[in-house]
C-alpha positions as CSV (number, residue, x, y, z in Angstrom):
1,X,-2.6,68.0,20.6
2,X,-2.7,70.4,23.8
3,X,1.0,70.3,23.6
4,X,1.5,70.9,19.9
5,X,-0.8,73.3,20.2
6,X,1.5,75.4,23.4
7,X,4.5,74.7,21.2
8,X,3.0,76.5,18.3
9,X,1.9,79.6,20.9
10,X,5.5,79.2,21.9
11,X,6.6,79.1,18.4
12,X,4.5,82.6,16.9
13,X,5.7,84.1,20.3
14,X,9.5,84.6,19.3
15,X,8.5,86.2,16.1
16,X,8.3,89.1,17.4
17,X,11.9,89.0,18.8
18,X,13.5,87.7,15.8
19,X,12.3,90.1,13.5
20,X,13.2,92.9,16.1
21,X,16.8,91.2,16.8
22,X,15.7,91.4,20.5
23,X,18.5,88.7,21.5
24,X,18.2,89.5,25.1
25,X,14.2,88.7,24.8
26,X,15.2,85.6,22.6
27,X,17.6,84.4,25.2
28,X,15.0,84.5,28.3
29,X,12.6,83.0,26.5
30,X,14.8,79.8,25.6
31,X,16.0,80.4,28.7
32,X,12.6,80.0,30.5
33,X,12.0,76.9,28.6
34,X,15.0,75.1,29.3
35,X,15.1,76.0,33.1
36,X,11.3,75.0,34.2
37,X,12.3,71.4,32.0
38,X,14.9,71.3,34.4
39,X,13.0,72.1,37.3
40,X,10.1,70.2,36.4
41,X,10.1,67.7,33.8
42,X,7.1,66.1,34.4
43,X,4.9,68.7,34.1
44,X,5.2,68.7,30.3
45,X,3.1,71.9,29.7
46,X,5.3,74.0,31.5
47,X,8.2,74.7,29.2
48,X,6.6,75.9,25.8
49,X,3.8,78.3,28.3
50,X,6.4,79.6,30.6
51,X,8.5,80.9,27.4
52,X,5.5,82.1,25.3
53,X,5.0,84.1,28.7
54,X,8.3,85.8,28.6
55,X,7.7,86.9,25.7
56,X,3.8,88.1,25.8
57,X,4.4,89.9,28.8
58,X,7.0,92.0,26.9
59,X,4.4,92.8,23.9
60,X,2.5,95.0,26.5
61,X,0.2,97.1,25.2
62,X,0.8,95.8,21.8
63,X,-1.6,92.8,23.0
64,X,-4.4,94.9,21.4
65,X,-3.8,94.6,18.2
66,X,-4.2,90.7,18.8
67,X,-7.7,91.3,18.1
68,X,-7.0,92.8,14.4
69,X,-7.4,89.5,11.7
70,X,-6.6,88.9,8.2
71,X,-8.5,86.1,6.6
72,X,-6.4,84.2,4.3
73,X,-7.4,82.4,1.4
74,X,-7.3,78.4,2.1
75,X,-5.5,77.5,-1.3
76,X,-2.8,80.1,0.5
77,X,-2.8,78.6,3.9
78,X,-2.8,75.2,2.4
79,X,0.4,75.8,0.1
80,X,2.2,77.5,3.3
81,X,1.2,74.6,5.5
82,X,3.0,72.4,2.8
83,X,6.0,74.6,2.6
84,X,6.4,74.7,6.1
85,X,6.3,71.0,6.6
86,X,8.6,70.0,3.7
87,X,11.3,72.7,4.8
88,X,10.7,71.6,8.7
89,X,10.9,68.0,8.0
90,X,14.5,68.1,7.4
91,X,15.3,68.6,10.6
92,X,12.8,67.3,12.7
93,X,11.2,64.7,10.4
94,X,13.6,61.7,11.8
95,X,12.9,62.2,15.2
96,X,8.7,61.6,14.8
97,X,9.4,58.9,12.3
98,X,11.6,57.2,15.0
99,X,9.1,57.8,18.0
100,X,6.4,55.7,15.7
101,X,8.3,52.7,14.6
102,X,10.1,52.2,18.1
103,X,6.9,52.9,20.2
104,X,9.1,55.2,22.4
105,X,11.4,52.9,22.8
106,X,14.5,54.3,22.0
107,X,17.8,55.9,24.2
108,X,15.7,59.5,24.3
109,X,18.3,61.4,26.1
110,X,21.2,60.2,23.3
111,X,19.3,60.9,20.4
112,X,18.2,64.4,21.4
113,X,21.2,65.6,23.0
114,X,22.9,64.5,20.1
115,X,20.8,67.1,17.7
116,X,21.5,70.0,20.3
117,X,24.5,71.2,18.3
118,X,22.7,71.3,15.1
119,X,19.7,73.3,16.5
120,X,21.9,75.3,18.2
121,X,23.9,76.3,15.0
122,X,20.7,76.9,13.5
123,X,19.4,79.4,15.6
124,X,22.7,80.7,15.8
125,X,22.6,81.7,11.9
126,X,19.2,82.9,11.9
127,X,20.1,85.3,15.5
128,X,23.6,86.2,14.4
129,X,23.9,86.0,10.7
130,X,20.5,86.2,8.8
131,X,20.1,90.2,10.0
132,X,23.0,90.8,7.8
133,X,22.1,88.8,4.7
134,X,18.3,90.6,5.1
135,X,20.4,94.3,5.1
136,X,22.7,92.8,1.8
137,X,19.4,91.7,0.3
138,X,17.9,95.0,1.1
139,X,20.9,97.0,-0.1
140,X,21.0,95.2,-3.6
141,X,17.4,95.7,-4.3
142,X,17.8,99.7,-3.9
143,X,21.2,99.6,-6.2
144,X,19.0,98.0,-8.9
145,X,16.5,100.5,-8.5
146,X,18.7,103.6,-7.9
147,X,22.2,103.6,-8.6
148,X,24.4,102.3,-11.9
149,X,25.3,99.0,-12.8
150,X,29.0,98.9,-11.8
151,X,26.9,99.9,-8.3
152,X,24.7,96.9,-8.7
153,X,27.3,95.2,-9.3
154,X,29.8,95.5,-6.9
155,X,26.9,94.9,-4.0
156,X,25.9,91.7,-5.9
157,X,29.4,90.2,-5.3
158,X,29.2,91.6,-1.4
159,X,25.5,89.9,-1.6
160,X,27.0,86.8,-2.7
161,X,30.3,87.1,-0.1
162,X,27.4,87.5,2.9
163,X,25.8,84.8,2.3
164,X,28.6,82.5,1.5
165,X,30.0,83.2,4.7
166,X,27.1,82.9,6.4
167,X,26.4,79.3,5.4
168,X,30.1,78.0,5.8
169,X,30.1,79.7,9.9
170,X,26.8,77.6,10.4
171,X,28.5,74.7,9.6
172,X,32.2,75.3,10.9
173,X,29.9,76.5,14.1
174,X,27.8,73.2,14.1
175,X,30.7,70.8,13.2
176,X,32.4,71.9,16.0
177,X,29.5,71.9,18.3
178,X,28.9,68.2,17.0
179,X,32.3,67.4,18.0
180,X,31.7,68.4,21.0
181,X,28.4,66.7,21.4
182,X,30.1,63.2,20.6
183,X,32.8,63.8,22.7
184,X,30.5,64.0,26.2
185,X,27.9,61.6,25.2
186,X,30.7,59.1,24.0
187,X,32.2,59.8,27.9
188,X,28.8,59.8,29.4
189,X,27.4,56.6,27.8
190,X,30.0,55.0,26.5
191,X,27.3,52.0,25.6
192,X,26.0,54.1,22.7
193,X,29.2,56.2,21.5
194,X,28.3,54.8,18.4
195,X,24.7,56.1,18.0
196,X,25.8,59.7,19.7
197,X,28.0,60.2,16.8
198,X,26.1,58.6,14.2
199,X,22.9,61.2,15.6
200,X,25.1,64.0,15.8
201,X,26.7,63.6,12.5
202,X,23.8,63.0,10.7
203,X,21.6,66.1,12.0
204,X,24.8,68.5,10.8
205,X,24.0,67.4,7.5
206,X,19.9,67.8,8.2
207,X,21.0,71.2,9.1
208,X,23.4,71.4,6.5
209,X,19.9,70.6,4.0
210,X,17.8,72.5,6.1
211,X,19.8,76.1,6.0
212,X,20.6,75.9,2.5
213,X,17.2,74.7,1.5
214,X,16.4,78.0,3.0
215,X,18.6,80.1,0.9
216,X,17.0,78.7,-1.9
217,X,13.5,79.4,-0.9
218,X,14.5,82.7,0.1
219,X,15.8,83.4,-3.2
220,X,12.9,82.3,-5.5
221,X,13.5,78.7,-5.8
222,X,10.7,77.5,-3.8
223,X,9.9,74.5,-5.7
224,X,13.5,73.3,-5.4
225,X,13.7,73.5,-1.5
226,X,10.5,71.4,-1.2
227,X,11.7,69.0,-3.7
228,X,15.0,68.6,-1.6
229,X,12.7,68.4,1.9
230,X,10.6,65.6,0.5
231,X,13.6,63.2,-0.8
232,X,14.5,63.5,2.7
233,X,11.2,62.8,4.0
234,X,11.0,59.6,2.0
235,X,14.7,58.8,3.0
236,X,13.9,58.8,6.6
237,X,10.3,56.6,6.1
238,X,12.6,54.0,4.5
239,X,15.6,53.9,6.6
240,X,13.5,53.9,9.9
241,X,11.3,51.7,8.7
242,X,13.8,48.7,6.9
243,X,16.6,49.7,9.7
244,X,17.2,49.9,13.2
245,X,18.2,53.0,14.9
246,X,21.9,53.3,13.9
247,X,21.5,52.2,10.7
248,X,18.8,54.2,9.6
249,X,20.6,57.2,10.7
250,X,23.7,55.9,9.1
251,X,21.6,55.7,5.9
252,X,20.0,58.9,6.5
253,X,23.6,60.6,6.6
254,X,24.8,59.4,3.5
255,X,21.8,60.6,1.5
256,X,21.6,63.6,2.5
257,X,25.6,64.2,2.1
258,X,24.2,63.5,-1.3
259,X,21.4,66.2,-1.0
260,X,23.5,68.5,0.8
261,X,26.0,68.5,-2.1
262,X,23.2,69.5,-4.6
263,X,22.1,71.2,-2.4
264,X,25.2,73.2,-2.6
265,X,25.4,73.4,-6.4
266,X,21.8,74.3,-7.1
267,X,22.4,77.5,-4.4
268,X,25.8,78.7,-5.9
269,X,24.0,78.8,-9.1
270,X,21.6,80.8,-8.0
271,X,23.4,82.8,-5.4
272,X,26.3,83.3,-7.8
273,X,24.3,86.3,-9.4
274,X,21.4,87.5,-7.2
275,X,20.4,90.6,-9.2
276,X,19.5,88.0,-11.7
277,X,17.4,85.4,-9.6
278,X,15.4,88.0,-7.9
279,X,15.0,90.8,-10.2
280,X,16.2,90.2,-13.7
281,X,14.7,87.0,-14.0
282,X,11.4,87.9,-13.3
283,X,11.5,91.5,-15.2
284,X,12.5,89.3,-18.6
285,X,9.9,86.8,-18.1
286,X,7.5,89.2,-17.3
């Protein structure tokens, strides 16, 4: 619990960063993480108070305001906490499932190295890509509010083109990276080249989910991105727990090519017109 707890400090740290697109800050802090794990692996409370540190120190006087709370209603916390776990579990969910039915017994240096390049493409959409999606998103809503229609319009199609883009570099970045991920481990451990690749592969398409499970609760369609997280919730409990580790990741893969291609659908046909899902929508139901 004392280490969940540093994690989330580490976590509600980087806010701060991301939503300034402080990279540099971003970087140390990952940085400090991944260096005192290095350095010092056994002392597991290092990594996640070292980084939060990085990134306190560089709130500075802005540590007052710490002091300044909102109380939030619990059915709103509650419903948050829900969101939050459904949308997290797709990438993360396998990895807890599999601690608890192996007992900790399982090739831990594999497995996680093997999900590297799919957190790593990740974060590289949200540090690199997501600014520019936010300014698209930002630029439509002042067409629909102060310029024409053919306006509207033509930023709608550029909303659209961003965020497109955006998706399809995540995953040419992360394929590439899981390539390479598969590649070493299959030279390093040759004795489980099998699992490397069947790990890697698999959390692509987690991330795969995971990203455009975002769009979709970005654009409205909460209810739609949890649905998605919890099939894959229930997917991993049943594969982990009727299959061993390959297999259930095997498993795991081919669901969620299945998820991942409605995935797909459900967000071009919302992403398709955007001035409709986040504006119009609402304005005629209202």
């Amino acid at each position: 619990m004392l280490l969940c707890g540093a994690h989330v400090l580490f976590v509600q740290s980087l806010v701060l960063a991301n939503v300034g697109e402080r990279r540099g800050l971003w970087a140390v802090a990952w940085g400090a993480y991944a260096l005192s794990l290095a350095l010092a692996p056994t002392v597991w409370i290092l990594p996640p108070l070292l980084a939060a540190a990085t990134q306190i120190v560089a709130m500075g006087r802005s540590l007052t305001h710490v002091r300044a709370f909102e109380r939030l209603t619990q059915r709103n916390c509650a419903v948050d906490v829900l969101r939050g776990l459904l949308l997290g579990a797709v990438l993360w969910a396998d990895k807890f499932v599999l601690f608890l039915v192996t007992d900790g017994t399982f090739p831990v240096v594999v497995v996680f190295m093997a999900m590297l390049p799919a957190v790593l493409a990740y974060n590289f959409y949200f540090v690199n890509l997501a600014p520019h999606v936010d300014r698209a998103v930002s630029g439509l809503h002042k067409a629909i509010e102060h310029e024409p229609l053919p306006e509207m319009a033509s930023r709608s199609t550029m909303l659209s083109y961003i965020v497109d883009r955006s998706v399809l570099r995540t995953g040419a970045v992360g394929m590439v990276l899981t390539l390479a991920a598969s590649l070493l481990l299959g030279g390093l451990q040759p004795e489980n080249a099998l699992l490397a690749v069947t790990v890697s592969v698999a959390s692509w398409t987690f991330m795969m989910l995971t990203l455009l499970s975002y769009e979709l609760d970005y654009i409205g369609e909460k209810i739609t991105a949890q649905v998605l997280g919890a099939a894959h919730l229930i997917a991993a409990g049943l594969a982990f727990t009727l299959l061993g580790t390959s297999g259930a990741y095997a498993l795991l893969l081919l669901v969620d090519l299945v998820l991942v291609v409605a995935a797909w659908a459900l967000y071009k046909r919302h992403w398709a017109q955007p001035e409709y899902t986040l504006f119009w929508r609402h304005a005629t139901s209202w």
